[in-house]
Structures are given as structure tokens and as C-alpha cells.
C-alpha positions as protocol buffer text, in pm:
chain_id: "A"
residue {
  index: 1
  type: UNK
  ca { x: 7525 y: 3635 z: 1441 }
}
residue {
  index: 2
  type: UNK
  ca { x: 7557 y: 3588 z: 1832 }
}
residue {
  index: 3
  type: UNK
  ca { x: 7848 y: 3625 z: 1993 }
}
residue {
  index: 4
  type: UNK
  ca { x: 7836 y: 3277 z: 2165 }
}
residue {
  index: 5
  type: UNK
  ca { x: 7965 y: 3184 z: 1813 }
}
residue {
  index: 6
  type: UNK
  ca { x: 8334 y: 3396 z: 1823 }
}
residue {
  index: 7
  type: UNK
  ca { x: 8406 y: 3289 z: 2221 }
}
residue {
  index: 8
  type: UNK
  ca { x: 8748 y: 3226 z: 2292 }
}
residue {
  index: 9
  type: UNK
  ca { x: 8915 y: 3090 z: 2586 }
}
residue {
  index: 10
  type: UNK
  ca { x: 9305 y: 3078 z: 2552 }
}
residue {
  index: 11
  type: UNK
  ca { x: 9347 y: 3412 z: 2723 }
}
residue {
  index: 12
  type: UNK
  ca { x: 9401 y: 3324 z: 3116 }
}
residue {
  index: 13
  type: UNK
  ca { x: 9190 y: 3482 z: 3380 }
}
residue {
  index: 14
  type: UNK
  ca { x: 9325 y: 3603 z: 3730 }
}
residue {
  index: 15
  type: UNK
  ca { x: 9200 y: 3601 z: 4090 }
}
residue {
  index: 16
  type: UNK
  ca { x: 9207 y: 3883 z: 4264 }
}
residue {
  index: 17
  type: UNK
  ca { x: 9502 y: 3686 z: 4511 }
}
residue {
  index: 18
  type: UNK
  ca { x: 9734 y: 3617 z: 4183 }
}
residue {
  index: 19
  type: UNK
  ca { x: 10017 y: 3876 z: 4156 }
}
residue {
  index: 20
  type: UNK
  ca { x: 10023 y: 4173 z: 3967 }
}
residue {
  index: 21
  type: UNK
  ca { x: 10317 y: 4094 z: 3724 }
}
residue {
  index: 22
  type: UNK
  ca { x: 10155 y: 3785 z: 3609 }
}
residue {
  index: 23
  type: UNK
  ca { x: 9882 y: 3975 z: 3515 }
}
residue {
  index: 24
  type: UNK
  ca { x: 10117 y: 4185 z: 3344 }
}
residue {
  index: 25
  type: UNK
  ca { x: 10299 y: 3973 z: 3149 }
}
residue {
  index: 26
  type: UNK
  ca { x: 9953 y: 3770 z: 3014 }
}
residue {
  index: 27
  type: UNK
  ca { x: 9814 y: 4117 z: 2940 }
}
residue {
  index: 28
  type: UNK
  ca { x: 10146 y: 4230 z: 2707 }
}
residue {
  index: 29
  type: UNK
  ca { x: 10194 y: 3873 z: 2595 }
}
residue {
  index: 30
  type: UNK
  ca { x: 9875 y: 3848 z: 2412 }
}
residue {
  index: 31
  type: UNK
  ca { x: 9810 y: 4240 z: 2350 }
}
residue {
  index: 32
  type: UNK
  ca { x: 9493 y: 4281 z: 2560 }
}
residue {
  index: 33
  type: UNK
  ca { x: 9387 y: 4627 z: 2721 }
}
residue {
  index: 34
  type: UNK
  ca { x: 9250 y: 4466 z: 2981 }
}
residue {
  index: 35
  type: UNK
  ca { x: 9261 y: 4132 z: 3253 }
}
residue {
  index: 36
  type: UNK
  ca { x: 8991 y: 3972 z: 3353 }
}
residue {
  index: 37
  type: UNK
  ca { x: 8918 y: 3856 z: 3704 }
}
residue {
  index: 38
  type: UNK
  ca { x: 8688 y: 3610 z: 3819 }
}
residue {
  index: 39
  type: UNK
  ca { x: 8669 y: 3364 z: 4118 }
}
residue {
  index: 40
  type: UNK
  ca { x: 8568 y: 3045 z: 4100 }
}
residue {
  index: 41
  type: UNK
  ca { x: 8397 y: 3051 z: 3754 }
}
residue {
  index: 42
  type: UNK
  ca { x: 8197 y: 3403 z: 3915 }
}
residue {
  index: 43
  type: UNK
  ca { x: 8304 y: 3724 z: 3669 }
}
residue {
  index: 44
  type: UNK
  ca { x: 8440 y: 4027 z: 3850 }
}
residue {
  index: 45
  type: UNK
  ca { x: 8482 y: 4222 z: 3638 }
}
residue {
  index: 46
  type: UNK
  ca { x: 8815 y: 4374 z: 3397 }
}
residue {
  index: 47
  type: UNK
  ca { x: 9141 y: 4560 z: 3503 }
}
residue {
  index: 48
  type: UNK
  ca { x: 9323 y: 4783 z: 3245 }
}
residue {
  index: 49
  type: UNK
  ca { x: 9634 y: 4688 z: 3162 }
}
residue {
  index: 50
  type: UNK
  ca { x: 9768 y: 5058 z: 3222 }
}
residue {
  index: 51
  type: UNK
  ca { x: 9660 y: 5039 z: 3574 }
}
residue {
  index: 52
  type: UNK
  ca { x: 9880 y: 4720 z: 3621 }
}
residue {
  index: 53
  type: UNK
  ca { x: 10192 y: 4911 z: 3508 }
}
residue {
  index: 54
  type: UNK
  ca { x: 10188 y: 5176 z: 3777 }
}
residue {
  index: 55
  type: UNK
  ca { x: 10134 y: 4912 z: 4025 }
}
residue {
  index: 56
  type: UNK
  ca { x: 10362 y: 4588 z: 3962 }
}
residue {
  index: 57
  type: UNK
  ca { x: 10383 y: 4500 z: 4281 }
}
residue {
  index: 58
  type: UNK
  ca { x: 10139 y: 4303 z: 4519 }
}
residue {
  index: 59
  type: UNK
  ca { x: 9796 y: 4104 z: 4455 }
}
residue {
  index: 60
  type: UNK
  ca { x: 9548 y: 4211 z: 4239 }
}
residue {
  index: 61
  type: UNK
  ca { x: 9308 y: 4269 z: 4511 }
}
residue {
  index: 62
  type: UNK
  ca { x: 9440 y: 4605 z: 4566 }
}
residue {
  index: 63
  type: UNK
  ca { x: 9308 y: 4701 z: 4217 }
}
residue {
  index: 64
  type: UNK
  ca { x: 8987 y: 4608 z: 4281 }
}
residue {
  index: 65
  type: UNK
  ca { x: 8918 y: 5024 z: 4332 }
}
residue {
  index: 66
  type: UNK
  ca { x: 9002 y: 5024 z: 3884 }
}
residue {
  index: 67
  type: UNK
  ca { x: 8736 y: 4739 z: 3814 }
}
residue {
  index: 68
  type: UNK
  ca { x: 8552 y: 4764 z: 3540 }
}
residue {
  index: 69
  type: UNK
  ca { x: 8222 y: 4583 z: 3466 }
}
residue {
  index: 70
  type: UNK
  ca { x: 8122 y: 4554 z: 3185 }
}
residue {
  index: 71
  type: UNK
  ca { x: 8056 y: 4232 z: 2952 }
}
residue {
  index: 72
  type: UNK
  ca { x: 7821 y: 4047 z: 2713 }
}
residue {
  index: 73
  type: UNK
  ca { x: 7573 y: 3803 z: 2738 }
}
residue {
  index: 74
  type: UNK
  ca { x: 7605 y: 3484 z: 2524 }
}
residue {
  index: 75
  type: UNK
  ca { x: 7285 y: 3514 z: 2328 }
}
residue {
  index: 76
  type: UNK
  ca { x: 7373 y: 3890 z: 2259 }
}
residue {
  index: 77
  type: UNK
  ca { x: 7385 y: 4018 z: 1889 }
}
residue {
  index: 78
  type: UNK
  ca { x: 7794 y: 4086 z: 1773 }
}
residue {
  index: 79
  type: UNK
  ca { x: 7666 y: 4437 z: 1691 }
}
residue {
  index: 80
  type: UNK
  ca { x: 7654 y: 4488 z: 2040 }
}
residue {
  index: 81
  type: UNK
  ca { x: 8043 y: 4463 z: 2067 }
}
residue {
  index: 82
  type: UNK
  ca { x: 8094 y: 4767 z: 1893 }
}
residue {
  index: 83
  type: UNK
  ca { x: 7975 y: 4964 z: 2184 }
}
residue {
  index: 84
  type: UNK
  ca { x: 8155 y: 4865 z: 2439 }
}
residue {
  index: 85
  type: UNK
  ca { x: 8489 y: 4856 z: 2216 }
}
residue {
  index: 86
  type: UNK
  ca { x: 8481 y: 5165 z: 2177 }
}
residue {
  index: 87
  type: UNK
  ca { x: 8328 y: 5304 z: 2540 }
}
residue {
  index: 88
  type: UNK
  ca { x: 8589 y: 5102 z: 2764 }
}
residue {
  index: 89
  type: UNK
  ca { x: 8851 y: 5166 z: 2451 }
}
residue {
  index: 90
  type: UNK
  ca { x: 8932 y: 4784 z: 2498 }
}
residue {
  index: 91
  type: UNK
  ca { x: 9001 y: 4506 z: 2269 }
}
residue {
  index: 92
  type: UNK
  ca { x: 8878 y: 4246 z: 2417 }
}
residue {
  index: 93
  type: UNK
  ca { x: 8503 y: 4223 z: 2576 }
}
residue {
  index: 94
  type: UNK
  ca { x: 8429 y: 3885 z: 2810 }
}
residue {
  index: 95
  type: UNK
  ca { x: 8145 y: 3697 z: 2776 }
}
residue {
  index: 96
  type: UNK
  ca { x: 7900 y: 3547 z: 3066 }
}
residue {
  index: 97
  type: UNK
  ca { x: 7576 y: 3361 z: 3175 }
}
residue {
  index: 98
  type: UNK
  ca { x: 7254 y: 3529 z: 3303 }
}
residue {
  index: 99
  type: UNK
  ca { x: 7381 y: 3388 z: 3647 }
}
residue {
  index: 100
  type: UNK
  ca { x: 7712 y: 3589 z: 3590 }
}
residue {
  index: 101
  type: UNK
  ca { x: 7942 y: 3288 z: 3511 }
}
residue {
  index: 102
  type: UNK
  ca { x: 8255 y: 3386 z: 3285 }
}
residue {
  index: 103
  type: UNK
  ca { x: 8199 y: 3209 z: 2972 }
}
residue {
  index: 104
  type: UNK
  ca { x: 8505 y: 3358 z: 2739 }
}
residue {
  index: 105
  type: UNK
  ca { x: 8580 y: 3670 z: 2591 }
}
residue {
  index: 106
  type: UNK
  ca { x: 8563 y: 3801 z: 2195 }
}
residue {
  index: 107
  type: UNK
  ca { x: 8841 y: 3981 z: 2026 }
}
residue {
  index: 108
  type: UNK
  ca { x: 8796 y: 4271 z: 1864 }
}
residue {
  index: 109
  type: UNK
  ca { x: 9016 y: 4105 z: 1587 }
}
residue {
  index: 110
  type: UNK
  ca { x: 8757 y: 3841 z: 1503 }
}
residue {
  index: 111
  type: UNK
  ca { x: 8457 y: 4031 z: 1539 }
}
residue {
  index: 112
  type: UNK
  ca { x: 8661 y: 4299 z: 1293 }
}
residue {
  index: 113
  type: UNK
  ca { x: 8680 y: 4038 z: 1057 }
}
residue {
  index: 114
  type: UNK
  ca { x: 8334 y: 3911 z: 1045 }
}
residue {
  index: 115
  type: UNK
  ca { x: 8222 y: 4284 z: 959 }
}
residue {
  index: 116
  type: UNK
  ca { x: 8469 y: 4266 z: 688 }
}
residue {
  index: 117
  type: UNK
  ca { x: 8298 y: 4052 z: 475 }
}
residue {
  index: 118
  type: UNK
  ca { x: 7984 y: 4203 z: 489 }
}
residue {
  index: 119
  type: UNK
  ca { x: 7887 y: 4414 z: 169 }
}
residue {
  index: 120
  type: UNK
  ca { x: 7870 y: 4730 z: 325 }
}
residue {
  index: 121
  type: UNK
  ca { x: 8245 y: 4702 z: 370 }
}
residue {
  index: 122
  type: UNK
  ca { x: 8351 y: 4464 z: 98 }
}
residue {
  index: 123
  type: UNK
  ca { x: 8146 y: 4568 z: -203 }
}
residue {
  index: 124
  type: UNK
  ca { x: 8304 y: 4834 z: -450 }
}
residue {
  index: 125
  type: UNK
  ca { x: 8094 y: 5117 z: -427 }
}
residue {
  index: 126
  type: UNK
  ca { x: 8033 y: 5469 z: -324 }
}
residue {
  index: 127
  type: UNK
  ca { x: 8020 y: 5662 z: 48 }
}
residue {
  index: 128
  type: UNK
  ca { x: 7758 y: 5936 z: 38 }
}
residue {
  index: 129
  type: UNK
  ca { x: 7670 y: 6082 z: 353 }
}
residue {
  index: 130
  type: UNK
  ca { x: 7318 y: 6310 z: 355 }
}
residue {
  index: 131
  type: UNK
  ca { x: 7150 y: 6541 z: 569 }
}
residue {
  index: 132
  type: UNK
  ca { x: 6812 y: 6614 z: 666 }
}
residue {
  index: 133
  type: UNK
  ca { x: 6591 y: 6763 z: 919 }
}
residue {
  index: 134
  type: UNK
  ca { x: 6537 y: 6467 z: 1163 }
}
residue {
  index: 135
  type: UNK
  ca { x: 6134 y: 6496 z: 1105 }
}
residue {
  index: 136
  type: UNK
  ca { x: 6176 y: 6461 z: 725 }
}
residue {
  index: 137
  type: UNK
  ca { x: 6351 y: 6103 z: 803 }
}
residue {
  index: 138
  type: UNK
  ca { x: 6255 y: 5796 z: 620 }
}
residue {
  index: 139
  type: UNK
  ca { x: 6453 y: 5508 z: 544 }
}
residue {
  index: 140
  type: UNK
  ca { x: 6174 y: 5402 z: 259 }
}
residue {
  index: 141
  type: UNK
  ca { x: 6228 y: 5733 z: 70 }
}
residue {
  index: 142
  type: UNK
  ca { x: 6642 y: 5721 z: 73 }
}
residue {
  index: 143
  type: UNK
  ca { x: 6597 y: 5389 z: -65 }
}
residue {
  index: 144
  type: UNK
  ca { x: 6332 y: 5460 z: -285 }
}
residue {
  index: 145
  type: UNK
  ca { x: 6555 y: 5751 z: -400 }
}
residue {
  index: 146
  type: UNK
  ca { x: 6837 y: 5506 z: -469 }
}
residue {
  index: 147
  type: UNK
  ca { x: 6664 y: 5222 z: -626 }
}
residue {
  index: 148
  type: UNK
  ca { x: 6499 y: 5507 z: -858 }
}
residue {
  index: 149
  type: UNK
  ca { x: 6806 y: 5533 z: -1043 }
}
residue {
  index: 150
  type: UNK
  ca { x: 6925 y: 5168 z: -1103 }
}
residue {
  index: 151
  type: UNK
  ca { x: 7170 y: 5160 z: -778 }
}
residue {
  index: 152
  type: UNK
  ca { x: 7150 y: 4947 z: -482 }
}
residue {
  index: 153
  type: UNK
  ca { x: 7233 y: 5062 z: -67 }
}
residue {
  index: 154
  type: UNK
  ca { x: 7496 y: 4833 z: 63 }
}
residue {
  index: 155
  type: UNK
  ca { x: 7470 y: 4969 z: 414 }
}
residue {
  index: 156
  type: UNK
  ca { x: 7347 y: 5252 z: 557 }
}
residue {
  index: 157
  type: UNK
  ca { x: 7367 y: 5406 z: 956 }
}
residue {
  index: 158
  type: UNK
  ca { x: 7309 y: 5737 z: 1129 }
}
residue {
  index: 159
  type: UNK
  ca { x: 7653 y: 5880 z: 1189 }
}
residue {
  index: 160
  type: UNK
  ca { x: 7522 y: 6211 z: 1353 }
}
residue {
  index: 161
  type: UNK
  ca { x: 7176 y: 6293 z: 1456 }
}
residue {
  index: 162
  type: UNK
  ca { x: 7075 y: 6584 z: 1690 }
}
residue {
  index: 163
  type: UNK
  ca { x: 6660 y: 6778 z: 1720 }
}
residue {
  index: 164
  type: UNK
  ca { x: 6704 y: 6935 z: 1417 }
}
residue {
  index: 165
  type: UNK
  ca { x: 6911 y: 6739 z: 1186 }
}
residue {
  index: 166
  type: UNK
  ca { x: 7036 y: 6376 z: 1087 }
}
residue {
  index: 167
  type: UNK
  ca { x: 7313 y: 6262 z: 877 }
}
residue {
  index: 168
  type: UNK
  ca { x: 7263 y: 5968 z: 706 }
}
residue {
  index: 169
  type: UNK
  ca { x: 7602 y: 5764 z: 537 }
}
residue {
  index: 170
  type: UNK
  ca { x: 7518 y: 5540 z: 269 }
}
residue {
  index: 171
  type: UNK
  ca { x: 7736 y: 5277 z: 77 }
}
residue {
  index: 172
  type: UNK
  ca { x: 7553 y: 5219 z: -248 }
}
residue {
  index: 173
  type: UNK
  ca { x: 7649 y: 5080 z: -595 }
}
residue {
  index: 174
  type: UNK
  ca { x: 7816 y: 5363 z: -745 }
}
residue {
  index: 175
  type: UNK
  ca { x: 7599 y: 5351 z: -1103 }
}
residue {
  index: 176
  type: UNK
  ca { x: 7452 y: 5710 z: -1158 }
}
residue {
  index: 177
  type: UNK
  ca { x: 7554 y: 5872 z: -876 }
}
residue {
  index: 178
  type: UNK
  ca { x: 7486 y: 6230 z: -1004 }
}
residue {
  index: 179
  type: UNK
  ca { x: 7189 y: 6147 z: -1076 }
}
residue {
  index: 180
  type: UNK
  ca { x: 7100 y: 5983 z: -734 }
}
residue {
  index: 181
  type: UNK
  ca { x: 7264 y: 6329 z: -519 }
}
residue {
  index: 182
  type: UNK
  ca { x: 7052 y: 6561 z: -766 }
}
residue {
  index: 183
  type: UNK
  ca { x: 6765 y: 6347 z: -693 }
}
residue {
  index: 184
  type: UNK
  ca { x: 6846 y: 6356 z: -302 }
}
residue {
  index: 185
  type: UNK
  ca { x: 6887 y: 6744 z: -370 }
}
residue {
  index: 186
  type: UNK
  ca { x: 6498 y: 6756 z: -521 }
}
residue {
  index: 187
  type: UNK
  ca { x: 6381 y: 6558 z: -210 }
}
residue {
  index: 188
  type: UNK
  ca { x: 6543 y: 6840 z: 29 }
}
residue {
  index: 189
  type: UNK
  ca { x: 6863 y: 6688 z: 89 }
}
residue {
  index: 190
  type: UNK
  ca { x: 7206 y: 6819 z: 137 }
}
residue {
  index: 191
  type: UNK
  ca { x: 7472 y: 6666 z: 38 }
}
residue {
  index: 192
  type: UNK
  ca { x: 7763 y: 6620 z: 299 }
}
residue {
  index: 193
  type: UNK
  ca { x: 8030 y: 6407 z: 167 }
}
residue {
  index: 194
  type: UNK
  ca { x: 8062 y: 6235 z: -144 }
}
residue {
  index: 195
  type: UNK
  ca { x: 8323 y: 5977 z: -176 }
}
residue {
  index: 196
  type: UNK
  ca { x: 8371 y: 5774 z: -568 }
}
residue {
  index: 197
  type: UNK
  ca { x: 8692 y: 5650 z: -695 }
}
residue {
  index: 198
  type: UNK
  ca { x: 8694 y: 5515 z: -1114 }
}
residue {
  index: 199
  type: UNK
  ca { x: 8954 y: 5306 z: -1017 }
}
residue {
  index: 200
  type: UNK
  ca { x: 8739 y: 4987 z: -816 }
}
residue {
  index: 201
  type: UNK
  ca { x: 8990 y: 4889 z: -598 }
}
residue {
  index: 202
  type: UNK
  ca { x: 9100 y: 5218 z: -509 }
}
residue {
  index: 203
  type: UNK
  ca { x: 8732 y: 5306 z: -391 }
}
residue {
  index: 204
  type: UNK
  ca { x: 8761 y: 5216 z: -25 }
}
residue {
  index: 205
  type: UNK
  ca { x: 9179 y: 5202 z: 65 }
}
residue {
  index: 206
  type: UNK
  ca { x: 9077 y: 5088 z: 486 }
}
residue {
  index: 207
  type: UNK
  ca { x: 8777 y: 4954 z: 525 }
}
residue {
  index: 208
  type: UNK
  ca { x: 8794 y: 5021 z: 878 }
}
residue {
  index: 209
  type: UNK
  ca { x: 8828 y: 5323 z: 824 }
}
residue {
  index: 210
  type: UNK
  ca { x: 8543 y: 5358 z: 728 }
}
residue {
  index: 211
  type: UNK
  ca { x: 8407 y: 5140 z: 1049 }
}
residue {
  index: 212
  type: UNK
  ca { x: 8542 y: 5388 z: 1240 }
}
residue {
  index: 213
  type: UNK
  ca { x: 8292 y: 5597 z: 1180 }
}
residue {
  index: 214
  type: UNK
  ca { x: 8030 y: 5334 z: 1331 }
}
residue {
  index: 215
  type: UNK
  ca { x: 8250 y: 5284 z: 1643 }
}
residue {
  index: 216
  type: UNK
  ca { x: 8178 y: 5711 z: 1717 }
}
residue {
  index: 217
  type: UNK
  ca { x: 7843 y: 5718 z: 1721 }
}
């Protein structure tokens, strides 16, 4: 998925001669953290909406000192959005050319949305969340582990790694899970956090809460 596919283009952009509480208003009126500024079809860069509160009066161009650059290229991967959501704590990321040109912008709404659907938040299952030392790694062994006793991994990511140790979070299928954490406990692992529900579609109450824990890394 690229994120050419999820460009919008209903939010209006702002030179840096348009006024202040225009900006304003567009920003509130559609819920964005931040404007976006381009000239003639050239991207700026973005303006938090905070920054337009303690200064409603005047052009924009006396902002230009709280720009922020930072966007996407069209051909990039939507995992990439993730990133910058939560680095420039913004909801909305723009989208440009190689030669710089603003394109659109993706909301985090839509992009939310898409990762939704995808098993490792959909799927009933369990969260287990492992530890190792980060030498001892292997993504073939945790899933041979798994697989071993009838489950399957719906997702899996790194949600803390440092020299000596990693924690790995899984979301697997939640058939014989005491029998997969005593197997991870054979192999040398620990056991972090273990999280089953019997009741299916009381397993996983926010799914995005459990995103969240992507957008720290």
C-alpha cells in the first residue's frame, strides 16, 4: 500500500501572504494540527495550529521562524506515516513530488482505518509480549515456537529493544497458549505480558490501543 493511494485534497493550503485567521479558521474547521504552506504548487513546509493562536494577527510570513518540514513522497510505503504522526504529533502528513511539488496530504483517520482491517488488529486473538537477549533474536524460532503448537502469529513488532535485550509483542491465535509461553520459557524466554480474554469479542476492547504501542517505538 502506497500512500499515493489515500491522497486527499479538500483541505486548503495557504501562502505565506494569506492572513493568519484564515489559517485559523481552516485549521479548527477541519481539525488539523497543522497548515500547510506552499507557493505556487512549491511545498514549504507545515505551521502548527497552536502557533497560529498566539499570533492571530498579520500574514503568515511572520511564522515562517515555526515551519516545519517534514512530508512524504508519493511512492512511499503507508507504514511510513506512522513515524511522522507521531514525531511532529500531527494528524495530518502532506504529500509531494521528488521535485518538491505539494501533491495532497493523508489523514491520520484514513490511514487508521486501513490498519484496522489488517489481522493483526482485527483477528480475535491473544497479545503476548516476550523478551530476550537481543543476540538470541530470531524471527524463524518465535514462529517456529508458535506454529509448534497449532497457533498462528497475526502480527508481530519490536516494541522495545536496547544492547542487551528485545521485547518482542506478538498477536497470535489464542489456541494453546500455555503451552506456547512454557515452550517460549524452554527456549530462554521471559514472559512480559500476557493478554487472553474467553470472551472473543472482549479480547481486544481498542484496537488502537493497541497501535499505540507501534506509534512509541
Amino acid at each position: 500500500m502506497f500512500v499515493q493511494e489515500y491522497i486527499t485534497k479538500d483541505y486548503p493550503t495557504f501562502s505565506l501572504q494569506d492572513e493568519i485567521r484564515n489559517a485559523f479558521f481552516a485549521a479548527s474547521e477541519f481539525g488539523f494540527t497543522h497548515i500547510i504552506v506552499e507557493e505556487n504548487g512549491d511545498f514549504i513546509g507545515m505551521i502548527p495550529r497552536e502557533c497560529l493562536v498566539e499570533n492571530e494577527s498579520g500574514s503568515i510570513e511572520q511564522l515562517k521562524p515555526y515551519l516545519e518540514k517534514f512530508a512524504l513522497l508519493e511512492e512511499t510505503q503507508i507504514w511510513d506515516t506512522i513515524k511522522l504522526f507521531h514525531t511532529f504529533n500531527t494528524n495530518i502528513i502532506p504529500v509531494i513530488s521528488m521535485q518538491e511539488k505539494y501533491l495532497g496530504y493523508v489523514d491520520y483517520t484514513d490511514i487508521f482505518h486501513e490498519f484496522a482491517g489488517y489481522p493483526l488488529f482485527s483477528e480475535n486473538g491473544a497479545v503476548l509480549t516476550i523478551q530476550t537477549q537481543s543476540l538470541h533474536y530470531s524471527f524463524s524460532e518465535i514462529s517456529q515456537i508458535v506454529e509448534s503448537n497449532q497457533a498462528k502469529i497475526y502480527g508481530c513488532f519490536i516494541s522495545e529493544i536496547n544492547d542487551e535485550n528485545i521485547h518482542i509483542t506478538l498477536k497470535i491465535s489464542s489456541e494453546n497458549l500455555s503451552s506456547i509461553g512454557e515452550t517460549f520459557e524452554r527456549y530462554g524466554y521471559t514472559i512480559i505480558q500476557k493478554y487472553y480474554h474467553d470472551e472473543k469479542s472482549e479480547l481486544i476492547k481498542d484496537r488502537f490501543a493497541f497501535f499505540q504501542k507501534y506509534l512509541e517505538i
